[in-house]
RONU-162005 format. One record per residue (C-alpha): residue in three letters; z negated, y negated, x. Coordinates in steps of 0.02 Angstrom, whole numbers, plus 50000, padded with zeros to 5 digits. Each point is the difference from the previous one (the first is absolute). Layout:
N
ALAZYX;...
//
This chain:
67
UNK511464887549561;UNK500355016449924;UNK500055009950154;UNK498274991350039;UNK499255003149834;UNK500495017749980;UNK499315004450191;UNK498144991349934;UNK500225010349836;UNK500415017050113;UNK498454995150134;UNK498894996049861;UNK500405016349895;UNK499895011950183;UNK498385008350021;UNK498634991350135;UNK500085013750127;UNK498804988550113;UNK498314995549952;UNK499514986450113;UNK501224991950088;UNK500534983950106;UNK501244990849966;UNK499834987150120;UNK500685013150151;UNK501694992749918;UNK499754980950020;UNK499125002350163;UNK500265010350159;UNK498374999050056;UNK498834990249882;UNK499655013149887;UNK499815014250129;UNK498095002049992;UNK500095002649806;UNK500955013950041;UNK499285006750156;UNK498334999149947;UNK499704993049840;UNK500575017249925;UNK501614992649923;UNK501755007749992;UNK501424992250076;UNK501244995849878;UNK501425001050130;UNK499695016449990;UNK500505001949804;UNK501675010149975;UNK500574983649918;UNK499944991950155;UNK500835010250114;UNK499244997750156;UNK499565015950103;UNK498474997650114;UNK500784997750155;UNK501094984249920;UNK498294995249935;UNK499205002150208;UNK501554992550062;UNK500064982449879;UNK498084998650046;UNK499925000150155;UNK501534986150014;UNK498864990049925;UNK498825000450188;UNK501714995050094;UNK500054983949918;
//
């Protein structure tokens, strides 16, 4: 609980280097694509905190399709 509590106290305290930006990318592989794509949101997968580069990012989508 302390580990978790200081991490939302560092997150909370870190600048907002995004403006708008989607969350949902990182519940969903593919449900939140269009608010990205073309509803003029940032990816949040694609936040330093996150880690993914965009090729991870192409790669986990597009396993979604192969279902």
């Amino acid at each position: 609980m302390k580990e978790f509590n200081s991490r939302i106290v560092k997150e909370h305290n870190e600048p907002q280097t995004y403006g708008n930006r989607c969350n949902g990318t990182l519940l969903s592989r593919i449900q939140y694509l269009s608010d990205v794509t073309s509803g003029g949101l940032l990816d949040a997968r694609e936040e330093s905190r996150c880690q993914m580069t965009r090729a991870e990012i192409q790669r986990w989508t597009a396993a979604a399709g192969n279902r």
